[in-house]
PASEBA-1860 file (N, C-alpha, C; in nm, 3 decimals):
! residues 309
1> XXXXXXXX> 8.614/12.260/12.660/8.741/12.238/12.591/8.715/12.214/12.443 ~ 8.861/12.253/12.379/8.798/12.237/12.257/8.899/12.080/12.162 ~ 8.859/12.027/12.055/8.933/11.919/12.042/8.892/11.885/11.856 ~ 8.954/11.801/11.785/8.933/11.798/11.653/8.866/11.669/11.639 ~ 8.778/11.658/11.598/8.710/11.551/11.549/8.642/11.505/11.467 ~ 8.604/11.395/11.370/8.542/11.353/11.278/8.447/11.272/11.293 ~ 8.315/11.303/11.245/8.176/11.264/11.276/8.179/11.128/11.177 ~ 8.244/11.118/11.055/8.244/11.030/10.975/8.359/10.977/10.870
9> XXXXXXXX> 8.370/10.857/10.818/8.551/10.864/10.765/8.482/10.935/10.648 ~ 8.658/10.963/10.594/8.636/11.053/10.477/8.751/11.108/10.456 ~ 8.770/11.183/10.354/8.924/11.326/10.342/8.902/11.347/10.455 ~ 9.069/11.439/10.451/9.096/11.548/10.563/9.012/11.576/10.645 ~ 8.957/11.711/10.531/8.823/11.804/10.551/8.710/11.786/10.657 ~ 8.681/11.618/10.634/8.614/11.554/10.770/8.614/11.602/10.935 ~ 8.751/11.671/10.900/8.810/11.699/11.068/8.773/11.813/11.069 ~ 8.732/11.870/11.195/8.697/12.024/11.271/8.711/12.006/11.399
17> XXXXXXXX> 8.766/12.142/11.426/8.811/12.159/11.575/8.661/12.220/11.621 ~ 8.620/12.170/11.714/8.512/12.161/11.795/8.479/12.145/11.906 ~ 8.354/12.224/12.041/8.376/12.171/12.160/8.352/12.043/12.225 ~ 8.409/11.978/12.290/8.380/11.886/12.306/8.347/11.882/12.515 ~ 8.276/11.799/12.560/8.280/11.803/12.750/8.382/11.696/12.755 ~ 8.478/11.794/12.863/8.556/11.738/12.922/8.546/11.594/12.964 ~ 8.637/11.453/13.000/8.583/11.342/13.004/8.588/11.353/13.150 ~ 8.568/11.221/13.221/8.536/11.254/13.358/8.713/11.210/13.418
25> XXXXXXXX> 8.770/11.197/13.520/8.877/11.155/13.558/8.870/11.021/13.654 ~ 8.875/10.917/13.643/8.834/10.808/13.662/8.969/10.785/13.775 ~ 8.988/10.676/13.866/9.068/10.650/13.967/9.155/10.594/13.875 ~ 9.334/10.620/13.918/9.441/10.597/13.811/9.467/10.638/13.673 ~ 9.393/10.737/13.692/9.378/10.846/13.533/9.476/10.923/13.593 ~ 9.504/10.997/13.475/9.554/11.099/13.531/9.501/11.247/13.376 ~ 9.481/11.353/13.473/9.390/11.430/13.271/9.570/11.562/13.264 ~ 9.541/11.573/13.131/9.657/11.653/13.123/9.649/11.760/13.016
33> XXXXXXXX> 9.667/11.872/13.035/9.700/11.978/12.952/9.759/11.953/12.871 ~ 9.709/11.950/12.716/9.786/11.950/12.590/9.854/12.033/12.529 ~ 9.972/12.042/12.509/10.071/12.128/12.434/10.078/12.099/12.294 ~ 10.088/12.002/12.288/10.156/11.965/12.134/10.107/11.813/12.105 ~ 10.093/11.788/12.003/10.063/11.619/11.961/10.105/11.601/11.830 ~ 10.170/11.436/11.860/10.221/11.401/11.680/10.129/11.343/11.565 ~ 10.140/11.414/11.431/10.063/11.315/11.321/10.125/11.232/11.279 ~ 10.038/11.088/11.285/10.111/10.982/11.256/10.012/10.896/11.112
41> XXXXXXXX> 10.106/10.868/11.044/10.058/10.787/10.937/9.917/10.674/10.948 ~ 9.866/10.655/11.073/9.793/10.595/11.140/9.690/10.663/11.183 ~ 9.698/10.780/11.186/9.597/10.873/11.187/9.540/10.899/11.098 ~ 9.602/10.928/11.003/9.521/10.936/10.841/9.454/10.781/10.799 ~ 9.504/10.691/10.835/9.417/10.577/10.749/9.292/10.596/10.832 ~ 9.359/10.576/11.050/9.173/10.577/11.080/9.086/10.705/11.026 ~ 9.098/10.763/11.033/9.040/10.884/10.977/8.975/10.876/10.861 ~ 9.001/10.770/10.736/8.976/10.783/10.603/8.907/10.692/10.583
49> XXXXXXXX> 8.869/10.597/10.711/8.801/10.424/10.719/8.899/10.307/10.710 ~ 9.013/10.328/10.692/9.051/10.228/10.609/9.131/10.108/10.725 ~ 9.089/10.130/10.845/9.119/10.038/10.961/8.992/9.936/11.032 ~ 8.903/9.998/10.961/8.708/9.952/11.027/8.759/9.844/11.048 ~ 8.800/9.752/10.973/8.805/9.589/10.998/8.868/9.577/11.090 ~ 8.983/9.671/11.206/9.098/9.618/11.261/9.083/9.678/11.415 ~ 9.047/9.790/11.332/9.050/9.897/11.496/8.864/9.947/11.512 ~ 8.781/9.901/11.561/8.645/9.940/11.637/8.691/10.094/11.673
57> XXXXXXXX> 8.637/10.156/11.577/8.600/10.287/11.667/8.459/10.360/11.650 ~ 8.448/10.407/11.749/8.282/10.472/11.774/8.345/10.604/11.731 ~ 8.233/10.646/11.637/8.178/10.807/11.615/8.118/10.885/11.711 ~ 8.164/11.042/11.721/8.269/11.123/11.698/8.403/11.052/11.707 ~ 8.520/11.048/11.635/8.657/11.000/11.709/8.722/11.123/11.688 ~ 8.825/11.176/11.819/8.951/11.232/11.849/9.056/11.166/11.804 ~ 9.159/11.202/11.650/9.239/11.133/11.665/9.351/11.138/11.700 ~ 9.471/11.078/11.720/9.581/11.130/11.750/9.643/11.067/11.870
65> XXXXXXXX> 9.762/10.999/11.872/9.812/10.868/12.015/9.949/11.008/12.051 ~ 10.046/11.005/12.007/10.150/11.058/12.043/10.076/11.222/12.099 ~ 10.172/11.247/12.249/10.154/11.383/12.239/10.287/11.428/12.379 ~ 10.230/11.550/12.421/10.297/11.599/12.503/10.205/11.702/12.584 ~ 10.221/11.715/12.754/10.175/11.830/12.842/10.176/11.903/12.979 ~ 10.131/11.895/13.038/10.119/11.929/13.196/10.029/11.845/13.241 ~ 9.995/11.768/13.380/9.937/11.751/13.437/9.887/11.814/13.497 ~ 9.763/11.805/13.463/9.652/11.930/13.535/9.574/11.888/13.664
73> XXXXXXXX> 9.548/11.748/13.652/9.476/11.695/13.789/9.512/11.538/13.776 ~ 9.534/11.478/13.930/9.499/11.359/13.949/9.430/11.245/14.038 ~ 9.391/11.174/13.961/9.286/11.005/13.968/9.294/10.998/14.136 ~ 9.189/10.917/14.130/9.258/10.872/14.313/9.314/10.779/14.270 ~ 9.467/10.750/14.351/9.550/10.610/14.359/9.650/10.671/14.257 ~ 9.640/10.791/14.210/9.787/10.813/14.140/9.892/10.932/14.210 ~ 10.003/10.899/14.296/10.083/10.943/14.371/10.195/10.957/14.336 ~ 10.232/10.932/14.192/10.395/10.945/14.173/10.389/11.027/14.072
81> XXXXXXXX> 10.252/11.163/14.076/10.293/11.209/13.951/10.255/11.309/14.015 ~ 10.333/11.502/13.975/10.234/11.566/14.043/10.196/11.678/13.983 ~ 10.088/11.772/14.016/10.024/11.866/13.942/10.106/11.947/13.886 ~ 10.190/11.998/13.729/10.225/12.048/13.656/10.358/11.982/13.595 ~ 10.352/11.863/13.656/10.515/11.782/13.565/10.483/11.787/13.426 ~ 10.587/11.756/13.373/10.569/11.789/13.235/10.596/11.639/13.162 ~ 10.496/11.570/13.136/10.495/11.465/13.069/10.457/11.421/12.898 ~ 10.515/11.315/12.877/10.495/11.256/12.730/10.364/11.142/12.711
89> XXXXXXXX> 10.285/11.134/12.657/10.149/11.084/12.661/10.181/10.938/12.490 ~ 10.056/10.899/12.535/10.015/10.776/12.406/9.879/10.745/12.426 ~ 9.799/10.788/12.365/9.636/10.716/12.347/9.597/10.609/12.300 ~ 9.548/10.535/12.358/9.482/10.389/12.333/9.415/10.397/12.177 ~ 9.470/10.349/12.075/9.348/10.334/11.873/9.207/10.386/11.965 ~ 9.137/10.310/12.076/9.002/10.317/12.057/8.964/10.467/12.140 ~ 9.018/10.487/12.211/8.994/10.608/12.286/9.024/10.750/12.227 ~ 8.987/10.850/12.329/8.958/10.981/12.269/9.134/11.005/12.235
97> XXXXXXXX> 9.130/11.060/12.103/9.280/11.104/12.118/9.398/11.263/12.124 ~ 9.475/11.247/12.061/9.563/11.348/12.123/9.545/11.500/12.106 ~ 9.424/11.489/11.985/9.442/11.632/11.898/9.355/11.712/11.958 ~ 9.354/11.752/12.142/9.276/11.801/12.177/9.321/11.893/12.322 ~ 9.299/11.993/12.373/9.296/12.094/12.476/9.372/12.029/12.610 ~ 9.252/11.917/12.601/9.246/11.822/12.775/9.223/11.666/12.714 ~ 9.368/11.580/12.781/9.329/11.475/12.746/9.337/11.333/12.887 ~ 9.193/11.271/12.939/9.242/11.194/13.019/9.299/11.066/12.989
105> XXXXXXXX> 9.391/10.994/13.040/9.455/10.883/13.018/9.516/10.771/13.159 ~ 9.486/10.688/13.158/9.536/10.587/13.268/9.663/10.619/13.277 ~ 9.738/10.612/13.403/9.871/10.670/13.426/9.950/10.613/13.367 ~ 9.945/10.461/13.303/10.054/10.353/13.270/10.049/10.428/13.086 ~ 10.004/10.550/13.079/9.984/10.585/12.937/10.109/10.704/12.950 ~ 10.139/10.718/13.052/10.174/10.889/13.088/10.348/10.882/13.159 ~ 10.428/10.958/13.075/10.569/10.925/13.105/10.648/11.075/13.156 ~ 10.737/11.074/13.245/10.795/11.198/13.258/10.849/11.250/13.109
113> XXXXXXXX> 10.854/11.383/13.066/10.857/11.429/12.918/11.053/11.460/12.973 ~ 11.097/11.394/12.871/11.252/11.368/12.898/11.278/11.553/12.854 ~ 11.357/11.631/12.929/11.395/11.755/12.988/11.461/11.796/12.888 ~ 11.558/11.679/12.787/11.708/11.774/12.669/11.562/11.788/12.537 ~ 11.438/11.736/12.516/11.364/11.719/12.404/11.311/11.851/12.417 ~ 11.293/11.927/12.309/11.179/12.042/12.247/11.047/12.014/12.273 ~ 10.959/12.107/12.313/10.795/12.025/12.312/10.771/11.998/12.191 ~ 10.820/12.000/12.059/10.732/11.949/12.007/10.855/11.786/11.966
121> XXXXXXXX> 10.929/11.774/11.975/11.006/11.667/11.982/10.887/11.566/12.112 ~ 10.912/11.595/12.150/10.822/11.532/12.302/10.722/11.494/12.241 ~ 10.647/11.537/12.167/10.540/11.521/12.148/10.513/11.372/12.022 ~ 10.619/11.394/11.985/10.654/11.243/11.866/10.720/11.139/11.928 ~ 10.752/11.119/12.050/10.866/11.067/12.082/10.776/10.894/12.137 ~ 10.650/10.873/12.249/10.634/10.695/12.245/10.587/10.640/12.086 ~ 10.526/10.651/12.038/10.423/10.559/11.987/10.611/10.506/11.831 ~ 10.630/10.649/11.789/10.758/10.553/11.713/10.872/10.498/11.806
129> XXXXXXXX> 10.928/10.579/11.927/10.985/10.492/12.009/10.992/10.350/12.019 ~ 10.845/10.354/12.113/10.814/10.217/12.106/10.851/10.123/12.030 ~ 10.788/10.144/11.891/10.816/10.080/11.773/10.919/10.048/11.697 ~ 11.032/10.103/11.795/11.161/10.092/11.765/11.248/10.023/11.847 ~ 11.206/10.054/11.989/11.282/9.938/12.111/11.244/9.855/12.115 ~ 11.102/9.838/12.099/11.032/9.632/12.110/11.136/9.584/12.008 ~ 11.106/9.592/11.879/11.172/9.527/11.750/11.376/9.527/11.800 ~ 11.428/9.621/11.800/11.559/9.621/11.841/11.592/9.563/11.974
137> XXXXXXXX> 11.540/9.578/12.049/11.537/9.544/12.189/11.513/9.395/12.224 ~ 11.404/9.372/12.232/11.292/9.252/12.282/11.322/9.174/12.165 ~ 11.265/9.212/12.065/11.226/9.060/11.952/11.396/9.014/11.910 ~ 11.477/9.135/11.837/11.608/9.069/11.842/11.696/9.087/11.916 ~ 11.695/9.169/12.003/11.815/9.169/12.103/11.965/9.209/12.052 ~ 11.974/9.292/12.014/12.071/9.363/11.924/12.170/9.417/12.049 ~ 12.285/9.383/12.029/12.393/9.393/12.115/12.495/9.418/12.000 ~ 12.636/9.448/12.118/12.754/9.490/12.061/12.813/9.345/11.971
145> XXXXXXXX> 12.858/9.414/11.849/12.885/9.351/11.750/12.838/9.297/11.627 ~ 12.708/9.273/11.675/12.625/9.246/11.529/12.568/9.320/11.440 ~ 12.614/9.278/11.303/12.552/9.323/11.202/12.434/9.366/11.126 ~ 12.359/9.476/11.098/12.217/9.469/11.121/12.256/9.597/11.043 ~ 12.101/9.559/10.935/12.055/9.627/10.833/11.912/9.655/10.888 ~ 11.874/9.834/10.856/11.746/9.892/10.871/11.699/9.963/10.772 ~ 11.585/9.869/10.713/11.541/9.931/10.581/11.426/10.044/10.602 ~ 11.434/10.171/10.522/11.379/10.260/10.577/11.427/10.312/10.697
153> XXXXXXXX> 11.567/10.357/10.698/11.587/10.397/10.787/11.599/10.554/10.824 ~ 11.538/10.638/10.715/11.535/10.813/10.752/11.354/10.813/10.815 ~ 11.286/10.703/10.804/11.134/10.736/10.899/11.141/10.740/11.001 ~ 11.027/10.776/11.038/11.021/10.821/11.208/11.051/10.695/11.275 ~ 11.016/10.572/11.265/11.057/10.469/11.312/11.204/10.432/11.300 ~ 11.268/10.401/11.162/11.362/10.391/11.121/11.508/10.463/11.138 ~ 11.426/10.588/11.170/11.558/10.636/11.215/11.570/10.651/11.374 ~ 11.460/10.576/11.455/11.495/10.598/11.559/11.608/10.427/11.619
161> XXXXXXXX> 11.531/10.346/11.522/11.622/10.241/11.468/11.761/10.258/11.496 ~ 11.781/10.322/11.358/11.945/10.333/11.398/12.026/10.408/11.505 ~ 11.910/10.508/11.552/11.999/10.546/11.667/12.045/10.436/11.790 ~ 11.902/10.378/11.814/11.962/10.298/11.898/12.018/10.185/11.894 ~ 12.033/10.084/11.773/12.138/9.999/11.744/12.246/10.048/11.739 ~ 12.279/10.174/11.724/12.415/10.217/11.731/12.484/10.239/11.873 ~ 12.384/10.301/11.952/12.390/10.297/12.067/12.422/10.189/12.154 ~ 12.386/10.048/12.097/12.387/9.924/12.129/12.503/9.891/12.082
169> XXXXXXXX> 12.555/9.937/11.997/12.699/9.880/11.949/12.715/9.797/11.850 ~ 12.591/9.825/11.789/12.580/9.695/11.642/12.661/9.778/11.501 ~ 12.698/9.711/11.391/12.746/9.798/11.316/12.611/9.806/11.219 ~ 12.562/9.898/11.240/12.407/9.950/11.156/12.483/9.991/11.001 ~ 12.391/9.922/10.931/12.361/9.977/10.794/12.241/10.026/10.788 ~ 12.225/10.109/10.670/12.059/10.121/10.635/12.029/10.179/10.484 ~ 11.895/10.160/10.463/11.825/10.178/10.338/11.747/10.307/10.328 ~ 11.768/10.417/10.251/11.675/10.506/10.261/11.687/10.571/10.089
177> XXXXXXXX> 11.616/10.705/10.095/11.674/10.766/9.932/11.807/10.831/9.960 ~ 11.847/10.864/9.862/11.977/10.969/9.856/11.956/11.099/9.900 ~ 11.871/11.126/9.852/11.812/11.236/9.967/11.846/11.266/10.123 ~ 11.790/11.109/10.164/11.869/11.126/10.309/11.943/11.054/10.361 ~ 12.029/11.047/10.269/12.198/10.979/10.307/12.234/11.019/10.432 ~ 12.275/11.147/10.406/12.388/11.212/10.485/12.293/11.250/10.671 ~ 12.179/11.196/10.638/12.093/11.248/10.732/12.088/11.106/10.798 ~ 12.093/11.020/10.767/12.066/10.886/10.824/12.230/10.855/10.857
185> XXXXXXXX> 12.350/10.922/10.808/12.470/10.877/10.885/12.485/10.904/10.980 ~ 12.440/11.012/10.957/12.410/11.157/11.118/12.381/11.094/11.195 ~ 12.283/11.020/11.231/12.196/10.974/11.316/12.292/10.831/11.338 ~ 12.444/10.763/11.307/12.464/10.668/11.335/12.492/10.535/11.263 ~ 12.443/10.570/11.148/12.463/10.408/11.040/12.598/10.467/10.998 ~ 12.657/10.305/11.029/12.788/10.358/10.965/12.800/10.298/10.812 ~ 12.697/10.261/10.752/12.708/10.215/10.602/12.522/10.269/10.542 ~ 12.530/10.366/10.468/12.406/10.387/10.406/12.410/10.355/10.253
193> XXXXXXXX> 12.278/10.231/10.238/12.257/10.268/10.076/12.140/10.328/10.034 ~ 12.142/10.420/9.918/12.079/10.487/9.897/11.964/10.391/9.769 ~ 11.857/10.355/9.789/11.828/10.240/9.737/11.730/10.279/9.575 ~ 11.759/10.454/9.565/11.732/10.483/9.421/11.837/10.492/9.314 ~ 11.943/10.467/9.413/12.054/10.476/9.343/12.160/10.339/9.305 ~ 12.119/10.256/9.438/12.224/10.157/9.451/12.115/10.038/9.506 ~ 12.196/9.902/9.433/12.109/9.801/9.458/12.131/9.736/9.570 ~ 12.084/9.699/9.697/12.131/9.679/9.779/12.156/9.533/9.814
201> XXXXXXXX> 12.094/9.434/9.694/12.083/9.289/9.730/12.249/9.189/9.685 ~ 12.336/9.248/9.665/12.486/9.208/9.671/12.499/9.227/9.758 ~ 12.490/9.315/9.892/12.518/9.300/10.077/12.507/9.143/10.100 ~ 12.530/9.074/10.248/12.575/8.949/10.259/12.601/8.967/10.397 ~ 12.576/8.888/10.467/12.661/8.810/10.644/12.585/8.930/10.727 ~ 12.457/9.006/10.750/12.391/9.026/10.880/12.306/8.951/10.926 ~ 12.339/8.961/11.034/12.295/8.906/11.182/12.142/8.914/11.155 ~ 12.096/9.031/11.157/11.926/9.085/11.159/11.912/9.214/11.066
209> XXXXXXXX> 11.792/9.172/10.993/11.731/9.263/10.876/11.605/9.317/10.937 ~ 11.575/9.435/10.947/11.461/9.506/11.017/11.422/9.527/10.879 ~ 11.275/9.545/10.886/11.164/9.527/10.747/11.040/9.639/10.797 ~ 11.075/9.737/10.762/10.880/9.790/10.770/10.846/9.839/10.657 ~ 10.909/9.741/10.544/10.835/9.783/10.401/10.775/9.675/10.336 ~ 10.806/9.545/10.339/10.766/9.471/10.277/10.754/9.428/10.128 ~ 10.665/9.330/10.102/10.655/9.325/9.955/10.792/9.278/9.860 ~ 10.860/9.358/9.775/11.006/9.318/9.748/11.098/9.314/9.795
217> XXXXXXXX> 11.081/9.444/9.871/11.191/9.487/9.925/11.193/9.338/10.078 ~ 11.125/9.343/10.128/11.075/9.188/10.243/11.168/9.035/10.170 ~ 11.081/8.997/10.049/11.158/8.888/9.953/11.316/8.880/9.970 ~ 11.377/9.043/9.917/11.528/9.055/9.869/11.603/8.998/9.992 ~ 11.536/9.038/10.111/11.589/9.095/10.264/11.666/8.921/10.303 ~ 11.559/8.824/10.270/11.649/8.697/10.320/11.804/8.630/10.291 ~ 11.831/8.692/10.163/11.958/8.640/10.086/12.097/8.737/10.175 ~ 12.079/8.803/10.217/12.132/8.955/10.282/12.171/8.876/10.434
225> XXXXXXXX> 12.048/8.790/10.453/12.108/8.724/10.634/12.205/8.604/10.589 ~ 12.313/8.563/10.710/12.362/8.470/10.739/12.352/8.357/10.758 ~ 12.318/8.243/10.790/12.247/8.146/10.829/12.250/8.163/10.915 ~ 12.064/8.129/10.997/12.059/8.122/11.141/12.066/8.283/11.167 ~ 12.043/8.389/11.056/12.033/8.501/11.110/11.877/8.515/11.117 ~ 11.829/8.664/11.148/11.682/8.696/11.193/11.624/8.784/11.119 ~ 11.500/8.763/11.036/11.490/8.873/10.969/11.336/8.922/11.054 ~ 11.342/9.079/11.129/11.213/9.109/11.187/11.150/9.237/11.132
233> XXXXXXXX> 11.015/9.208/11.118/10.941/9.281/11.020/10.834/9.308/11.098 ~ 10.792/9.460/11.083/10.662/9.560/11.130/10.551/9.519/11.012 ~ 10.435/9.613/11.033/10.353/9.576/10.933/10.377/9.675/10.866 ~ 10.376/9.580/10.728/10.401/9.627/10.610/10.316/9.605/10.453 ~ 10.373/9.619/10.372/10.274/9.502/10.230/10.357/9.373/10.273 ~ 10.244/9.341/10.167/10.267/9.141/10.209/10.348/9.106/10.208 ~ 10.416/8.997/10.267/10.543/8.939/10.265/10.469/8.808/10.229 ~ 10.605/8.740/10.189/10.585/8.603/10.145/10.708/8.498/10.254
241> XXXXXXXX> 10.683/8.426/10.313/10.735/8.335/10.427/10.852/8.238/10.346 ~ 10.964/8.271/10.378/11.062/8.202/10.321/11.156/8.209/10.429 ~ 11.177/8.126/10.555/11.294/8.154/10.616/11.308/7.972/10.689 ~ 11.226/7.896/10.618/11.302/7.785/10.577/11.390/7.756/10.466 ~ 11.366/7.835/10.348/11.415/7.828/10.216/11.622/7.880/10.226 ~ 11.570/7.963/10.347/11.713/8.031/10.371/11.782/8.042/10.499 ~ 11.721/7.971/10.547/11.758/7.918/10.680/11.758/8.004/10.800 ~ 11.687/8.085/10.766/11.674/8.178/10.928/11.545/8.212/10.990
249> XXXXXXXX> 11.534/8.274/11.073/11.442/8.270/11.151/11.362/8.422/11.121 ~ 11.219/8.443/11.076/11.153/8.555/11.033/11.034/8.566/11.143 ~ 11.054/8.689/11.202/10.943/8.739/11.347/10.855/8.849/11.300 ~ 10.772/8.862/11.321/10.730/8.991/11.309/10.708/9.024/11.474 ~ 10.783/9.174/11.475/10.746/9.230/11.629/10.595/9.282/11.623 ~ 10.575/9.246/11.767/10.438/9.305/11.782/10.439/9.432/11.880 ~ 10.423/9.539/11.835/10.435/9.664/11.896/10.303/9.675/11.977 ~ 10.307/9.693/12.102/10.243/9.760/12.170/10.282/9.879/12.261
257> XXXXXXXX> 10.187/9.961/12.350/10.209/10.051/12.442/10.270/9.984/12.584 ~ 10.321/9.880/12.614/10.351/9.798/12.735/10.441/9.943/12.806 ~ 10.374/9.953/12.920/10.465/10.077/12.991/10.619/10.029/13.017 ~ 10.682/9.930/12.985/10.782/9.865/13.005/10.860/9.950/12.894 ~ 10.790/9.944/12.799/10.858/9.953/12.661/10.848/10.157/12.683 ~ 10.730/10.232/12.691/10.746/10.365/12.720/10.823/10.413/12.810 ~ 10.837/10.368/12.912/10.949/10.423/13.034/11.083/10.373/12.946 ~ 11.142/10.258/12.887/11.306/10.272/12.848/11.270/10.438/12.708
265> XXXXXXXX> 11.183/10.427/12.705/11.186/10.523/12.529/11.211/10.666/12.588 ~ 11.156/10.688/12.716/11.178/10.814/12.767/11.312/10.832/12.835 ~ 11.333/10.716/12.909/11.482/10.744/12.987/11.620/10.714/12.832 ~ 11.628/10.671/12.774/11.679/10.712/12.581/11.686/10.813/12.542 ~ 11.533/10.831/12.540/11.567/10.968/12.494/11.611/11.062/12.605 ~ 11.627/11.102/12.745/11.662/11.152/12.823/11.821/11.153/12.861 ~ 11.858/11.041/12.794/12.006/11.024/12.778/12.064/11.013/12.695 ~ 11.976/11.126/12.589/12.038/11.167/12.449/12.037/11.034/12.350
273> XXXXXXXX> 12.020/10.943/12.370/12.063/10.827/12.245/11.968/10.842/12.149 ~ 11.816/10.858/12.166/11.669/10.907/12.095/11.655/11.028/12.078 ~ 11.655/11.095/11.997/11.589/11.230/11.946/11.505/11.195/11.792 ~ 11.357/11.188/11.849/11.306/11.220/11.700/11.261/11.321/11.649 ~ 11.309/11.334/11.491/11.305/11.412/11.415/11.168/11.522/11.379 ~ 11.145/11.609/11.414/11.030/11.679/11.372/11.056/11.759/11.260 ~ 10.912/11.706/11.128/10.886/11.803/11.068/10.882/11.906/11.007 ~ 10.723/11.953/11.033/10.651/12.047/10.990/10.548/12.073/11.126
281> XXXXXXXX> 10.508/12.189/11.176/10.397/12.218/11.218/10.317/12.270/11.190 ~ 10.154/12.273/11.233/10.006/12.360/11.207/9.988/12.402/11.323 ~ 9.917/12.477/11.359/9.856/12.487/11.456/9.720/12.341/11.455 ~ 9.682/12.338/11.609/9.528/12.252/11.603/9.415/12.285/11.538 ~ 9.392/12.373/11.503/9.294/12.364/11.434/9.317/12.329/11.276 ~ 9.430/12.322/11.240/9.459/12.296/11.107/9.528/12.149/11.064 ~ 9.469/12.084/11.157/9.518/11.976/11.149/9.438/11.887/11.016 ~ 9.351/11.895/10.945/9.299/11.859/10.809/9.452/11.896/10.719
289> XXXXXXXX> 9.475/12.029/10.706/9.584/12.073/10.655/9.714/11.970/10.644 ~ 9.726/11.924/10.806/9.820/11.820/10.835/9.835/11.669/10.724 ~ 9.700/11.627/10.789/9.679/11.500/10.733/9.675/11.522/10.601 ~ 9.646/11.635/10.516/9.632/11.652/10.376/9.797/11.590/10.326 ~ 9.871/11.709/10.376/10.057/11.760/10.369/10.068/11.583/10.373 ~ 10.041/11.519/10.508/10.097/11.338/10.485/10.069/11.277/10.404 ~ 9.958/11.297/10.368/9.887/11.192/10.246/9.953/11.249/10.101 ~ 9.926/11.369/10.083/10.036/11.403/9.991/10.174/11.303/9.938
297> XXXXXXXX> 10.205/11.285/10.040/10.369/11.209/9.982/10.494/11.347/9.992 ~ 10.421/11.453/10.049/10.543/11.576/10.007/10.556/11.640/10.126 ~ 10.536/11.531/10.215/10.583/11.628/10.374/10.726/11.598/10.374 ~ 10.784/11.732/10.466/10.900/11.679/10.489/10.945/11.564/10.596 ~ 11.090/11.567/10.599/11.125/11.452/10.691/11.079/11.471/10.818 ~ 11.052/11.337/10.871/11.027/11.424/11.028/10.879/11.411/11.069 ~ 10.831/11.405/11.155/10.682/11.366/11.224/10.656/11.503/11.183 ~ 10.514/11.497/11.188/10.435/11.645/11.171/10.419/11.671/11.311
305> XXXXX> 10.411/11.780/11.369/10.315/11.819/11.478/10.217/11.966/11.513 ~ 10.124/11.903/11.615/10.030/12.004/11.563/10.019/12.059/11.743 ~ 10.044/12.197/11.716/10.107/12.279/11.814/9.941/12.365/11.905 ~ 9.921/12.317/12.027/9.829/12.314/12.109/9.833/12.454/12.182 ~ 9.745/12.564/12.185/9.754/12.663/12.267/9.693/12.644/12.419
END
């Protein structure tokens, strides 16, 4: 099989599609035919070193968590899945990852691929999911009626954000450029500011401020809650801890792969409320190309994906 990998951090360029031996299929694995896999902003830092301190990874690394495929064979002890369903995948930071032919994965990694999604939609759809139902879901619990601002809300995360607070019945605002105003109403906010244009720190009385930018924009975000409102923040640049100063309560969600959290992201998106946005595609072997286009700053909206023969 063949798969992309980097012998050492560095640019792009680092990456080549190369053969690699198949891994073995271990009991409760399940290995799966790759179609398609998403580039994620997280791919380029491990790739470039700039995670060594956080994430342990051994050389050669495969990178790449989000994907999409067929099940080609399964583990002993895995019975609820069967040879050619068409499923949505997530790779463990330390393990081999998505940008490759054949990929094995423990079953609690491996989701039915929701039927109304495109493969390459499918293929972007846990790892920002996720990152969007823990925080909306779990940490604040966003229900009908409350007020809630999502900064950054045309990113892959962000806008999966507002779909589903809207879905929830909250009255969503959000923060993005003017650029993608009309693209982030689409998707459900019924108040967008466009934050190259308009200042957004005269807003007042929400419930919960979602944060995956940090830094100033993090600071501004407390004056914006209510008392006793919630302000919850991804990782971002630094924040500075002020929610005694203003009386509310500041969380940061902790995103993980909990199959709890991947099974609601698939049955969502399976009932239309989730659709994320794709891109641009490469083919796999041009996935340097990819990570170049992200790092750039000039990809378009939308996950990249890199399209698996």
């Amino acid at each position: 099989m063949q798969a992309i990998r980097f012998h050492r951090y560095g640019a792009p360029e680092v990456m080549a599609l190369e053969p690699i031996e198949a891994a073995a299929l271990p009991a409760g694995h399940v290995r799966i035919r790759m179609q398609a896999a998403g580039v994620a902003p997280v791919d380029t830092k491990l790739r470039a070193g700039l995670l060594q301190q956080h994430i342990p990874t051994v050389l050669p690394k495969v990178p790449g968590r989000d994907g999409t495929g067929i099940v080609e064979a399964l583990g002993a002890g895995v019975d609820d899945l069967a040879i050619g369903d068409a499923v949505c995948v997530i790779a463990g930071m330390q393990d081999q990852g998505s940008y490759a032919e054949s990929l094995v994965l423990p079953r609690q990694r491996v989701v039915a691929r929701p039927q109304r999604l495109s493969l390459r939609e499918a293929a972007i759809l846990l790892q920002p999911g996720a990152s969007a139902w823990i925080p909306v879901v779990q940490t604040a619990a966003v229900g009908a009626g409350m007020k809630v601002l999502i900064h950054a809300g045309s990113g892959a995360v962000g806008s999966l954000m507002v779909q589903l607070a809207a879905h929830l019945g909250a009255e969503v605002w959000a923060t993005c450029r003017q650029a993608n105003a009309d693209y982030v109403a689409q998707l459900g906010a019924q108040h967008v500011i466009a934050y190259d244009q308009q200042d957004f720190s005269g807003l007042s009385g929400f419930d919960v401020v979602f944060d995956m930018v940090g830094g100033a924009t993090h600071d501004q975000s407390y004056a914006l809650l209510k008392r006793g409102g919630h302000l919850v923040w991804l990782v971002a640049a630094p924040i500075r801890e002020r929610g005694d100063e203003f009386g509310v309560r500041v969380q940061r969600a902790m995103i993980t792969d909990a199959p709890e959290a991947l099974q609601q992201v698939a049955s969502l998106a399976q009932l239309g409320v989730l659709t994320p946005t794709v891109g641009q595609s490469f083919p796999l072997a041009r996935a340097a190309d990819a990570h170049a286009l992200l790092e750039s700053g000039q990809a378009p909206r939308g996950r990249i994906v890199l399209d698996i023969p």
